[in-house]
Each structure stands twice: as structure tokens, then as C-alpha cells.
C-alpha positions in Angstrom: 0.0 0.0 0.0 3.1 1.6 -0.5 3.0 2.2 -4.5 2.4 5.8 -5.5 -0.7 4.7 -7.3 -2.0 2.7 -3.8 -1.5 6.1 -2.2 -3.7 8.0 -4.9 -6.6 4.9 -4.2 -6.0 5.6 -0.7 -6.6 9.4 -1.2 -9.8 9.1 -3.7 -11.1 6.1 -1.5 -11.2 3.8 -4.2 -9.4 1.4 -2.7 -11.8 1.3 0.1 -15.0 0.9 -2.1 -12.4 -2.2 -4.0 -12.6 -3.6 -0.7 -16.4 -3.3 0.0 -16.7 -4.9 -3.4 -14.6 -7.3 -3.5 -16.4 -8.7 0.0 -19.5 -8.5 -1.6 -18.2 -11.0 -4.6 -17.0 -13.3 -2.4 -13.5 -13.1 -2.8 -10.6 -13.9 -0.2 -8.5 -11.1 1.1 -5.6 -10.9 3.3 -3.4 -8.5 4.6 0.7 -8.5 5.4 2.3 -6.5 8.3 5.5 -4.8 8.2 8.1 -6.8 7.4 10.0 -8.4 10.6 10.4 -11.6 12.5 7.3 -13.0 13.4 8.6 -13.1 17.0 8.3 -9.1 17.2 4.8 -8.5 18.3 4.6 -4.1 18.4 3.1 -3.0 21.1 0.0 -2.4 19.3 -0.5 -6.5 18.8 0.3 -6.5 15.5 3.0 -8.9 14.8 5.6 -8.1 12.3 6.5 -9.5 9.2 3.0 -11.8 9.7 0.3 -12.5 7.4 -3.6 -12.0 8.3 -7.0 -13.2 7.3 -9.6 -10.1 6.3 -12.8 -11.7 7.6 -15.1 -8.4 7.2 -14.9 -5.1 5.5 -17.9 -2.8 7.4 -19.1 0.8 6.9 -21.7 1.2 9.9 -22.3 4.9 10.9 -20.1 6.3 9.3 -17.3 4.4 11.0 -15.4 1.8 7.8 -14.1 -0.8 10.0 -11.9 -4.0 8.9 -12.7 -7.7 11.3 -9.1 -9.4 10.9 -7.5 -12.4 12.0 -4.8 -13.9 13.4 -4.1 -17.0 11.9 -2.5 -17.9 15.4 -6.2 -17.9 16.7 -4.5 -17.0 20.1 -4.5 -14.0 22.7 -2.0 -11.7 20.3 -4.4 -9.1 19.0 -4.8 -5.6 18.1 -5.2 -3.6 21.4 -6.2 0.4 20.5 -9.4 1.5 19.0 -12.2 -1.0 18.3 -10.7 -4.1 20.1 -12.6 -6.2 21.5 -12.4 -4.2 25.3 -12.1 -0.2 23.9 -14.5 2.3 24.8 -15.6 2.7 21.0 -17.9 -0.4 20.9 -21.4 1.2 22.2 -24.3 -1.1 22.3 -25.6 -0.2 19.0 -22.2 -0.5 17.3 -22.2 -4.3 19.4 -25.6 -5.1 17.6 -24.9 -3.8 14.3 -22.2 -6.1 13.8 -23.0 -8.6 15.9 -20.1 -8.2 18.2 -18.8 -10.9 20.9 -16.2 -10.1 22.2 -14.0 -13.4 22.9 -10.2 -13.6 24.0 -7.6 -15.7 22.7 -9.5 -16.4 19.6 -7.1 -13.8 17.6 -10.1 -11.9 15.9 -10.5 -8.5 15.7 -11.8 -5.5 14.6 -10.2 -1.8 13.7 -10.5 1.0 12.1 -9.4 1.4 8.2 -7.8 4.5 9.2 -5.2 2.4 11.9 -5.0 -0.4 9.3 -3.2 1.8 7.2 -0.4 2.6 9.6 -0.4 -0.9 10.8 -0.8 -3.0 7.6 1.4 -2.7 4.4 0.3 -5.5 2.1 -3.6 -6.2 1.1 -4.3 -9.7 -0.9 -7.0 -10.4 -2.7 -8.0 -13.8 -4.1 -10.7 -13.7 -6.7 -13.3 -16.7 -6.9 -15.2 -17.2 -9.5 -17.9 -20.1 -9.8 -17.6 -21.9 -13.2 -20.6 -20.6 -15.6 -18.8 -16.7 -15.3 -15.7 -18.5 -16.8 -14.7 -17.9 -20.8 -11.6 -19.6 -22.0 -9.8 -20.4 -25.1 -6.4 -22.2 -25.7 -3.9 -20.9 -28.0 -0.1 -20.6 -29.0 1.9 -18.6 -30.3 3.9 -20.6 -32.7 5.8 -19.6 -36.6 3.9 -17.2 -38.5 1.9 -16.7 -35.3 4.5 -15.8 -33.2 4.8 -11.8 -33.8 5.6 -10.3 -30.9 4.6 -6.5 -29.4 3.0 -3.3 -31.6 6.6 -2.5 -32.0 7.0 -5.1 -35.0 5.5 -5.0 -38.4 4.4 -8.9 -37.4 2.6 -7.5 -34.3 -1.2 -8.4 -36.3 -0.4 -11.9 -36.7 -1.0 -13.0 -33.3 -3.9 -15.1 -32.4 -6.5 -12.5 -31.7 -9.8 -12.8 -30.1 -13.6 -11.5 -30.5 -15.1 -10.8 -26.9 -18.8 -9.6 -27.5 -21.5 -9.4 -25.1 -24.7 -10.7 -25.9 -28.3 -10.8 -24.8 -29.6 -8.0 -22.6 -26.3 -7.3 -21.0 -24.9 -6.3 -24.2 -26.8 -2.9 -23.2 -25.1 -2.0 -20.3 -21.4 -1.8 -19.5 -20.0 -4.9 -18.1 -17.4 -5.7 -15.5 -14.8 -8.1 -16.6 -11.6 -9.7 -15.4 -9.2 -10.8 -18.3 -6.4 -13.6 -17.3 -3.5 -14.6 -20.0 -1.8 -17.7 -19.0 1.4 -19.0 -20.7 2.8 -22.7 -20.5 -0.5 -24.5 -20.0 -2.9 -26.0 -22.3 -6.7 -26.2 -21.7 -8.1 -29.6 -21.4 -11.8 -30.2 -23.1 -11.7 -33.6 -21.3 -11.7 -32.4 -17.6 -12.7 -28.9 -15.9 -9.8 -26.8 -15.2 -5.8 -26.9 -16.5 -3.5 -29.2 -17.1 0.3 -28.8 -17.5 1.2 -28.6 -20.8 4.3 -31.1 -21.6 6.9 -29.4 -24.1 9.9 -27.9 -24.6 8.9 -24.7 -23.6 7.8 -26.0 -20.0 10.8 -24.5 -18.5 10.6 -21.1 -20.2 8.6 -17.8 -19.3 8.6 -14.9 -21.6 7.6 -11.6 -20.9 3.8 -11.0 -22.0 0.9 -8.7 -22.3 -2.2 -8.4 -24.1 -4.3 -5.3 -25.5 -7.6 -5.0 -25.9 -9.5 -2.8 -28.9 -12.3 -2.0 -30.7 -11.6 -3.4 -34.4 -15.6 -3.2 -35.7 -15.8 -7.1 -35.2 -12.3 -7.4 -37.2 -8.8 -8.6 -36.7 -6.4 -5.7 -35.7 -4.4 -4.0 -38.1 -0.5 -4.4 -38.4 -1.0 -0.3 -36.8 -2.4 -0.5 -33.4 -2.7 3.0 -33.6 -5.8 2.5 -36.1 -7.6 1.0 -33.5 -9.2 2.7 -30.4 -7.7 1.2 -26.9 -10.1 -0.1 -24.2 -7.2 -1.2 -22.4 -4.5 -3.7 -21.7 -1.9 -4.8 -19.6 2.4 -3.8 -19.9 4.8 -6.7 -20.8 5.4 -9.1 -17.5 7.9 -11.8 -17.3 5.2 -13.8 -15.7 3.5 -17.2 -15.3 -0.1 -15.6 -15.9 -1.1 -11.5 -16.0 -4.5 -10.2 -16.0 -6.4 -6.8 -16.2 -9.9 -5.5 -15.4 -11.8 -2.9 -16.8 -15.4 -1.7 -17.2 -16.2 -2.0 -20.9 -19.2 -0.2 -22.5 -21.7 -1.2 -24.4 -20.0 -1.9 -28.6 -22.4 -4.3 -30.3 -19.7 -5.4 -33.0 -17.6 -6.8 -29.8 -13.4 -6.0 -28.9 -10.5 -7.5 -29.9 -8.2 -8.9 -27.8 -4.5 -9.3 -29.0 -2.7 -11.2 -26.5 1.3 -11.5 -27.3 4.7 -12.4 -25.9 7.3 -9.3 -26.2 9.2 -10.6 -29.4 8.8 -12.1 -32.2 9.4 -15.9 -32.6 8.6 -16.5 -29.1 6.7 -19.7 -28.6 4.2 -20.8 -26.5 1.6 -22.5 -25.6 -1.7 -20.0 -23.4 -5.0 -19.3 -22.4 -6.9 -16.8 -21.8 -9.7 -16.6 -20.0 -12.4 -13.8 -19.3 -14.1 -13.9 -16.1 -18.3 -11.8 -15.7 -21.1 -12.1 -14.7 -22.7 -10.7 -18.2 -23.4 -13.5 -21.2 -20.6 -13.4 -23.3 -18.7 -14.8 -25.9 -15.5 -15.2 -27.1 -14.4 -16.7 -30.1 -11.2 -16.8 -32.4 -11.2 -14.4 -35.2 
């Protein structure tokens, strides 16, 4: 929470209204102390260098308050304001959210405002049941193989049509795009598999971009093409991005690619919503 751009979602407070949403979806989260042996505990009761379960992210009149965890499920837990014996919990706070206080359990609540100064790290883990799942298997491979917009081969990639259908296809949509390299989808079972080939061992840096191309495959110019988004080049087992995307009847395009040409690799890519979809090889 450190990052220049987590300071400007602290600012705004879109990171908390990320963490209000992400609660509501279901997702995991988790938060990291400072870094330090685990066998510092600060005189707070936070220890250091220690990893945390999120269990509840609350706004209740007017107070946005965080329930954590300590794995530990022991006595060491957050002492100042909003633990389980401060003056802040009034009867109607105790009732709102359901508070017991118990010791030695390691559960807690505080404020978002101290879990800034006492937290440096949030995790999220996003779960998604299987029907908001779209995926396709692909390589890049010869011809197919043509690295970043910065080559004149860039177009040939294995590109993608993403188009909403039904009556979602009237309203932006939420979606969460994943690019996976090194694995193979298999049609016989739910789920990966590890792909077996000589390029198990390799990783190459990756990214993907995502465009409006009136139904078509992108042109050798990217710069033709109007950007919804994308992602920058990560030498990394899987990347992702998520973006809001409005309402385009004809459907994007999404180009995903390794950083240069002749780079090959079996991936996936998958596009996670709640909105009918489909996406299709064009």
C-alpha cells in the first residue's frame, strides 16, 4: 500500500469501495504486516512481518471498519481502538455487527484509518464459480508468433472477439481478463493441465491489448484502433487486467502476445463476468 498509485486509491477512497466490493463478490483477502520476525509482536498487537486473514470489511455509521485475524487464533491481538475491550464499541455499534467479544481467539476489529499505519500489504483472491468462466487455448507458434505493436508482425498474433450478448450487451460490463502462458486447456476435464513441451521451462515476458476493431482482426498499426485497455509486458506465469467495458455491439478485440517475435508458447486466456458473453477466435 506503499506504491504511489495505492496512495492516490488511498486518497480518492477507491481502494476502500475495491474492498467493499470485493467482500460483496465473495472473494478472499488478506493482509501482510511490516516486514520483521514474526517473533516481534509491536506494542499495538500486530505482529511483524505476519500474514492476516480479512474476515469483514464494514461501513456502519459512518465508521469503515476492517474484522481481521490472526491466523494464530490466540491472545496476540490488536489492542487500540475497536478491540474487542475499547470504549468505541457502544451497544448499538455491538448489535450492528454482531459483536462478541471473545479472547484468545485472535479476531478483531479496527479501524481502516489504523490499518493503514499498521498493515502494508492487502491480498486479494478472486473466486469465480464456473458458468462466469470464458476460456480459449492458444499458441503462439511460426507465422503466429509476432511479438509486441513494436513489429511490423505484431497483427499476426492469435486474436480474439469478446462480445457481449443478450440483454447485457446494453449496459457496460465488469470483466476480469487472465493470460496464461505454459499450460494447455483440457476439453476432457474442468480446469488446467500442465502442458508437456519444450517450452515448460521457459517464461517470456507477455501482455495483451484490448481494442475496438468493428468485429475485425487488428491492423499491423495499433494506432488504427481505439484502446479499451490492456496490460504492460510481464515476465510472468499468468497476467490479468480489469476494466469496465461499455456497451460496442460489433464486440473487442483482444490481442494477446509475448514481447518478441518468434517467441513460442503454448496460453490461455480466460475472461471472467457475470454478463453472457462470448469469445471466439477471429
Amino acid at each position: 500500500m506503499r506504491s504511489p498509485q495505492a496512495q492516490l486509491d488511498l486518497a480518492s477512497g477507491r481502494l476502500w469501495s475495491q474492498l467493499l466490493h470485493f467482500k460483496q463478490e465473495g472473494f478472499l483477502l488478506g493482509a501482510g504486516s511490516p516486514s520483521g520476525s514474526d517473533a516481534h509482536i509491536s506494542s499495538s498487537g500486530i505482529v511483524q512481518g505476519h500474514a492476516y486473514s480479512i474476515l469483514q470489511v464494514r461501513e456502519v455509521d459512518g465508521h469503515k471498519l476492517i474484522q481481521i485475524r490472526n491466523p494464530w487464533a490466540n491472545e496476540v491481538e490488536w489492542n487500540g481502538p475497536w478491540s474487542d475491550s475499547s470504549p468505541e464499541w457502544t451497544e448499538r455499534m455491538k448489535h450492528k455487527l454482531m459483536h462478541v467479544p471473545q479472547s484468545k481467539n485472535g479476531v478483531f476489529w479496527m479501524s481502516w484509518q489504523d490499518f493503514q499505519i499498521h498493515f502494508r500489504s492487502i491480498y486479494v483472491c478472486r473466486v469465480y464459480p464456473p458458468e462466469m468462466r470464458y476460456s480459449v487455448h492458444g499458441q503462439w507458434r511460426g507465422y503466429n508468433a509476432g511479438g509486441c505493436q513494436d513489429y511490423d508482425s505484431w497483427h499476426q498474433n492469435p486474436q480474439y472477439r469478446l462480445r457481449v450478448t443478450g440483454r447485457d450487451a446494453l449496459y457496460p460490463v465488469h470483466v476480469f481478463i487472465t493470460l496464461t502462458q505454459g499450460v494447455g486447456f483440457s476439453r476432457k476435464t474442468n480446469g488446467f493441465r500442465n502442458y508437456q513441451s519444450s517450452h515448460d521451462s521457459s517464461m517470456f515476458y507477455i501482455g495483451m491489448r484490448i481494442l475496438k476493431t468493428q468485429g475485425c482482426r487488428a491492423a499491423y498499426n495499433i494506432y488504427m484502433h481505439e484502446s479499451a485497455g490492456g496490460t504492460d509486458y510481464v515476465n510472468s506465469r499468468e497476467i490479468s487486467c480489469e476494466l469496465v467495458l461499455d456497451p460496442y455491439p460489433k464486440g473487442y478485440t483482444i490481442v494477446p502476445t509475448t514481447i518478441h517475435p518468434g517467441e513460442e508458447a503454448p496460453f490461455v486466456l480466460s475472461v471472467f463476468s457475470k454478463a453472457s458473453i462470448r469469445l471466439e477466435a477471429v
